[in-house]
N, C-alpha and C positions, 0 to 999 in steps of 0.2 A: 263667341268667336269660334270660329271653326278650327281645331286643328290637326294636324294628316301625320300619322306615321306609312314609311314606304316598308311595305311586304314585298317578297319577290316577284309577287305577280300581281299585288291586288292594292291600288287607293283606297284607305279605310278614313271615310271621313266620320272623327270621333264621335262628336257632339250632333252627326244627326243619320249616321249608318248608311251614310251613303256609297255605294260602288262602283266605280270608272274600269274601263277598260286601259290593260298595261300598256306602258308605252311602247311601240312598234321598234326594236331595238335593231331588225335589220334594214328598217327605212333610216334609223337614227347614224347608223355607220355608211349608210349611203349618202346620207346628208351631209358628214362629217368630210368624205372624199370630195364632195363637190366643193363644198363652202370652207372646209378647215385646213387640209390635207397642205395646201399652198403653203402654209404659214406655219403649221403644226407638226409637219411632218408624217411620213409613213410610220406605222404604230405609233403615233402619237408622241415621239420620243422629243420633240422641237425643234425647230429651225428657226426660224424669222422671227418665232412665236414663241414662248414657252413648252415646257413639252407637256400635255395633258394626261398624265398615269395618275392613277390613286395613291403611289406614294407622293406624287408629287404636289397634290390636291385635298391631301389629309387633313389641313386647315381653314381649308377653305370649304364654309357652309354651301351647300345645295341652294339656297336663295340667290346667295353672291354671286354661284356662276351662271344661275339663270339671267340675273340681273346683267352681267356682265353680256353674254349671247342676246340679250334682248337687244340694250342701251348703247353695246360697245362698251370699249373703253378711254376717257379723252386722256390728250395728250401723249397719243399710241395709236400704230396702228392697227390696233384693233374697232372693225367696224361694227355698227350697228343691223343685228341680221331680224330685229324685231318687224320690219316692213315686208322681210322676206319667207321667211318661216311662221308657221301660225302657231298658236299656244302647244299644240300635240307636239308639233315637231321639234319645239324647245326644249319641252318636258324630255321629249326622247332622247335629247345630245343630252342633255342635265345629265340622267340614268346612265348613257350610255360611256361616258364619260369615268363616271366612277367607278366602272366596272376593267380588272385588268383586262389586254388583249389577248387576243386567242394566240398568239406568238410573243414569247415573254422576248424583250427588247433585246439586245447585246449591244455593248460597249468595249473596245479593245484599245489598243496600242495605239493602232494606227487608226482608231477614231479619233482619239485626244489628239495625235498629233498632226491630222487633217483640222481638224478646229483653231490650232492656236495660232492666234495673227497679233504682229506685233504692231503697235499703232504710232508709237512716236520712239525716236533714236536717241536713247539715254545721253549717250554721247554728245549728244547737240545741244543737251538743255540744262544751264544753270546748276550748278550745287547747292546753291544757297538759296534762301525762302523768297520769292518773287512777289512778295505780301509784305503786308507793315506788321502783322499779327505774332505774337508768342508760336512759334512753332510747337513748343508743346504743351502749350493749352488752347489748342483746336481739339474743338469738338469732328466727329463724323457722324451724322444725324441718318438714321435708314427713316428715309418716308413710306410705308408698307403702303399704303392710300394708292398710290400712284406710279410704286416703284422707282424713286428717286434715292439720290444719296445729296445730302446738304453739308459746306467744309465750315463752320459756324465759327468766330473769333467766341473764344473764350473771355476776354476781357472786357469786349466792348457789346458782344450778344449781337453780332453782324452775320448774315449771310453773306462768306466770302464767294462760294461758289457752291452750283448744284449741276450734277448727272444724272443721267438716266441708268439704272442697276437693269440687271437683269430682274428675271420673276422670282420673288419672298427671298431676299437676302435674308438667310438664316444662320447662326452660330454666332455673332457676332462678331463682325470686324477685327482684324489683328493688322500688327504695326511692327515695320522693320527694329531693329535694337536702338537705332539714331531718330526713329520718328519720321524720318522722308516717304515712306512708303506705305500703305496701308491696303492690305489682302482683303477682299468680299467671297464669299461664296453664297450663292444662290440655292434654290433648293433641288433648279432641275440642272447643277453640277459644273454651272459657271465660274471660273474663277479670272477674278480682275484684280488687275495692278494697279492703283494711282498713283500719281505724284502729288503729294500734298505741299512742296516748295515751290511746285511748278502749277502748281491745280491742272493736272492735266491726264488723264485715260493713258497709260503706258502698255499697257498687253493685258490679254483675255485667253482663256484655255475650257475646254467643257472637259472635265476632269473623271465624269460622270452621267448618270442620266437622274438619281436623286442623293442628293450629298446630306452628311450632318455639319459637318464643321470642317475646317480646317487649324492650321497653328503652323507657326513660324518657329525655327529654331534660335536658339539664344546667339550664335553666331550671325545670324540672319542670311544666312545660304540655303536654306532648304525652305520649301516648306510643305507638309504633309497635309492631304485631302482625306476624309474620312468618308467613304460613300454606304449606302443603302443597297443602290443597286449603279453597276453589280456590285457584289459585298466584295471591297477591295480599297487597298490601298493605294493613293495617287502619288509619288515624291515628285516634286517639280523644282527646277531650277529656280531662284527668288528671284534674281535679277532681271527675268524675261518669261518667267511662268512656260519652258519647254519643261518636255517631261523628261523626269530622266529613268524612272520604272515605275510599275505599278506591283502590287504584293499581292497576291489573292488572300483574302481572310479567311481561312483554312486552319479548323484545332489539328492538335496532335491525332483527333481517334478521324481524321479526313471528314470530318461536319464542315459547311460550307458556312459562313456568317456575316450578317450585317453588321455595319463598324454601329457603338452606341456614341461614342464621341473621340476626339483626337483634341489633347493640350500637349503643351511645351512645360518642361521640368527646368527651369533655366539652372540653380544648382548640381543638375546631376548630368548638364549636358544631354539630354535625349528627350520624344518621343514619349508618353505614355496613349495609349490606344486602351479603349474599353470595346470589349465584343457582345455583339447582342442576344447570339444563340451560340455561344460555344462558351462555357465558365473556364475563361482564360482573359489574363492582364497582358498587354504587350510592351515593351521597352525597348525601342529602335536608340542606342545612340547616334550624335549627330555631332562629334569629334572629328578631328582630323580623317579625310578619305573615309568617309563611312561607308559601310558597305550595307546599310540598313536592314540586316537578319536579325528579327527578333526576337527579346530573351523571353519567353514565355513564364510567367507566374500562372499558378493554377488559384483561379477563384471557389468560393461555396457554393456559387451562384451565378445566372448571367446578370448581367450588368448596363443597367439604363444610365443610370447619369454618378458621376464623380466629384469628389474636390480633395484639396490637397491639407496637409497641415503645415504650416509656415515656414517648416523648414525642406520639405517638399519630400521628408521622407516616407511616410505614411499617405494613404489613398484611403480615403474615405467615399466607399461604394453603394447604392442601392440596385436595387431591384423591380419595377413594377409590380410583379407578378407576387413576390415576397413581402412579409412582414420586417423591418428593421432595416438593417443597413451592418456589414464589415468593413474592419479596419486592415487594410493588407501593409503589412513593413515591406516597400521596395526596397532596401538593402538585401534582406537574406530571402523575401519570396515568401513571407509566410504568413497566414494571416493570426492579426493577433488576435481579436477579439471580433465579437458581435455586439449590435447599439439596437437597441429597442427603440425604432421608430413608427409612429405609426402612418397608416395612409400612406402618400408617397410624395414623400420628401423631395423638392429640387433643391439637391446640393450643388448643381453648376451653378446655382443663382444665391450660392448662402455668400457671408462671408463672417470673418472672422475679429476680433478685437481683443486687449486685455482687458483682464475684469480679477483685482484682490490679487494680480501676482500670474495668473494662470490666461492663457490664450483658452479662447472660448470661440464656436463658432455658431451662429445661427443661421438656420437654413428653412425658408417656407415650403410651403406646401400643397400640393395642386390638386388635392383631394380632401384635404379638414383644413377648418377655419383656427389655425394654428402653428404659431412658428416656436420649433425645435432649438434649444441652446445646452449645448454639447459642450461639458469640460474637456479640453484634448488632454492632460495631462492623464485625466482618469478614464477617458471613454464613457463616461455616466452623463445622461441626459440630467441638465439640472432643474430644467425650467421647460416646462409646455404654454410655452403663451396665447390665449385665446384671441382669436381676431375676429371680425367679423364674416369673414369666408375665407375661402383658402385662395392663398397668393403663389404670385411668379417670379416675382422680384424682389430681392432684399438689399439694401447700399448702404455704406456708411464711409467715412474718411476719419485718417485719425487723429483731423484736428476741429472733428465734428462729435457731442457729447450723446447725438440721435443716431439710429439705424431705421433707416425708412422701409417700408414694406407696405406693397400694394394689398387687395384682397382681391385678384385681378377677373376670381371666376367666379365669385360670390352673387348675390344680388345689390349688395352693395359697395359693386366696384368703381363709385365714382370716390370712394376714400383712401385715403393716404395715412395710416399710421407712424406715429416716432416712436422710439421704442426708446428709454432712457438705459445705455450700454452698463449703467452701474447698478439700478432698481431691478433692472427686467422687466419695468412694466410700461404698459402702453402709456405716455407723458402727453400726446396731442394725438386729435385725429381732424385733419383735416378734410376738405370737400371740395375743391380748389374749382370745379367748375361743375356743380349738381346735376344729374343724370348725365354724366358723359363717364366712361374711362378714364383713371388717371393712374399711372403704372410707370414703371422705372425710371430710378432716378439716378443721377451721374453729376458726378463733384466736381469743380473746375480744380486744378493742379494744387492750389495750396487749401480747397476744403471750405472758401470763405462763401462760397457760391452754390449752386446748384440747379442744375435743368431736370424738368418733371414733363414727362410726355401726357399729352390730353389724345387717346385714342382712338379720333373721330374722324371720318375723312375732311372735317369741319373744325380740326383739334388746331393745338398750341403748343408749342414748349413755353414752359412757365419758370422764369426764372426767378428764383426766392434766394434772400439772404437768409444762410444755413443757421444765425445765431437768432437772428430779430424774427425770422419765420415771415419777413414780411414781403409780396409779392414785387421784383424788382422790372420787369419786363415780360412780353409776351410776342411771339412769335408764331403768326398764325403757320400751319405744317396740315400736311393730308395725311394724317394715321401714322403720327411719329412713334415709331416702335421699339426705339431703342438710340440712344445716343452715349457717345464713347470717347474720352478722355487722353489722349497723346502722350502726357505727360505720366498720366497715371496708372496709365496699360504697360507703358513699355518698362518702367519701375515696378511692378507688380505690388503696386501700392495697395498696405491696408485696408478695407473698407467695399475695394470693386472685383468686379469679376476677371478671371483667371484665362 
């Protein structure tokens, strides 16, 4: 089988030395004005369409968008240009695509507030749940497949309702303090309001042009957008997604920076912000009349991805770039210690349990086939558990005796490890649907249940009894990427992500 790595100018085909000519990059930006421009926007920043930059595009494979420019995409309008452009011409938007523009984009004030349109008048519609369903054991299902959001009853394993998300809702989903409300953000910088009592699209904002996350305050009046580009912060009203400022992420020595993530601290009332090129923590409270100036902690390091420890005083930080991981005390700003980790660790995906008395938190890992379990009392790694590859997702409840963990980028990611929370050792490995994806899992509110995504555009959410292990329901889903708990999110319960 033949296979191509892309040089800057040269098709090198492996297995038989073969050499093409590069693709024509300024017929490929001429193509793109005729055929894309309508939909995509001027510098590709999005309109109707997605916006097509390579921060925006970072996960999506060279195949996929070929496929997608060939085939289209259904249930969107996205057409099919396979009839229209020939094999060169595709290859060329492919190339030319992942390449930034020759005018890097801007984003301001009065972009965001040219975008935001309110869709329905809160005022007119119900308070109360307009469903027969547990209010807060609805699931919010992202279909990545096809860019849908699914509102799933938790008890009965029902599609109550599905919309259409904008393009790669990423950071996952967050939920007002009472559960009626539930924030998306996208990755080219959308942000939508639903009603989950009402099932119904309430307001939308482009807060951005590539975002990481967002997070809702413990009040549920704010809520903070963390972008890429530009590198800034969005604060928007919660009740209507208007903006009320944006922060430029700016250190003290004037370095310009990408946000790496944005959560909510609900014990300490505020804000924590990780920076991706400037080694600083930030602390917006979000108290009465805030004025959101943040308290800057200085890090050892920049800072890719974060978690908390139970009482939310401590941040536990990595690095890509670095070996290990620091512990910074948000109370006095200081950091305490360093954690020998290796590879690199996703701590926004760990989570945490008791084990002999002591909170303990496990966190996998997207570069060794190995999940990390960290004494918090001591700071000391106690346990390297081997797995099969290295995973993205770890879950557990804490009326569930298993921590499940994928091995999502391994060659054996069609398995599902349990991890026994007391042994530390792997207890089962399931296979739940052979050669497909099978990756994050979410606990229904009291732990008895569990939804497992199958990550095919051909996939499933599989529901399995969390004690008997035995398969309870299936749910065919186009590339369900992640599904998220009401009851358990806004509790900041044991076991899920933060």
């Amino acid at each position: 089988m033949k296979r191509w790595w892309w040089l800057p100018w040269l098709w090198i085909g492996a297995a038989q030395g073969a050499v093409a000519t590069a693709p024509d990059l300024e017929q490929a930006e001429r193509n793109y004005q005729q055929h894309c421009q309508q939909c995509h926007g001027v510098n590709r920043i999005g309109g109707a369409g997605p916006a097509l930059l390579p921060q925006s595009l970072s996960r999506i494979k060279p195949d996929e968008i070929r496929e997608v420019i060939t085939q289209g995409r259904p249930a969107s309008q996205m057409a099919a240009f396979g009839g229209v452009l020939d094999a060169a011409q595709i290859e060329g938007l492919v190339q030319y695509l992942q390449r930034p523009p020759a005018v890097e984009p801007r984003w301001d004030e009065d972009d965001i507030r040219r975008s935001h349109r309110v869709l329905e008048d809160l005022a007119s519609l119900p308070t109360t749940p307009q469903h027969k369903a547990d209010p807060l054991n609805l699931f919010v299902v992202v279909e990545a497949g096809d860019h849908h959001v699914d509102v799933v009853d938790g008890d009965r394993f029902e599609v109550l309702a599905r919309f259409a998300s904008h393009f790669a809702v990423h950071g996952g989903p967050k939920f007002s303090p009472d559960g009626r409300f539930v924030y998306l953000a996208s990755r080219d910088g959308w942000i939508s309001l639903y009603d989950l009592h009402n099932l119904k699209l309430i307001a939308e904002v482009r807060a951005g042009l590539n975002t990481r996350n967002l997070a809702v305050s413990k009040d549920g009046r704010w809520v903070l957008v963390g972008n890429y580009l530009p590198g800034s912060l969005a604060v928007l009203d919660a009740r209507d997604l208007s903006l009320v400022k944006t922060i430029a992420t700016v250190g003290r020595d004037g370095q310009a920076s990408r946000v790496s993530a944005v959560y909510t601290a609900p014990p300490r009332n505020s804000f924590i912000v990780a920076l991706k090129d400037v080694k600083e923590v930030w602390e917006l409270p979000t108290g009465p009349n805030p004025d959101f100036v943040p308290r800057r902690i200085d890090a050892e390091d920049y800072l890719d991805d974060f978690s908390f420890s139970p009482d939310y005083r401590q941040l536990l930080a990595t690095s890509r770039k670095a070996q290990g991981g620091q512990v910074i005390d948000l109370d006095n700003g200081r950091v305490v210690t360093d954690i020998a980790l290796p590879g690199m660790p996703h701590l926004g995906s760990g989570t945490y349990w008791r084990r002999d008395g002591h909170w303990v938190l496990a966190t996998p890992n997207i570069s060794k086939g190995l999940i990390s379990v960290i004494d918090l009392d001591t700071w000391k790694v106690i346990k390297q558990i081997p797995t099969l590859g290295p995973g993205f997702f770890l879950r557990s409840h804490a009326n569930s005796r298993y921590a499940w963990t994928d091995v999502f980028f391994g060659p054996d990611n069609d398995a599902i490890h349990l991890i026994d929370k007391q042994t530390l050792e792997i207890a089962h490995t399931l296979r739940p649907v052979p050669g497909k994806t099978a990756a994050h899992v979410e606990f229904t509110r009291d732990g008895r249940y569990l939804l497992l995504s199958i990550w095919a555009t051909d996939g499933a959410l599989i529901v399995y009894d969390s004690n008997t292990l035995q398969e309870i329901k299936r749910l065919p889903m186009n590339k369900p990427s992640g599904k998220y708990n009401v009851g358990n999110k806004i509790e900041f319960a044991e076991g899920t992500s933060h």
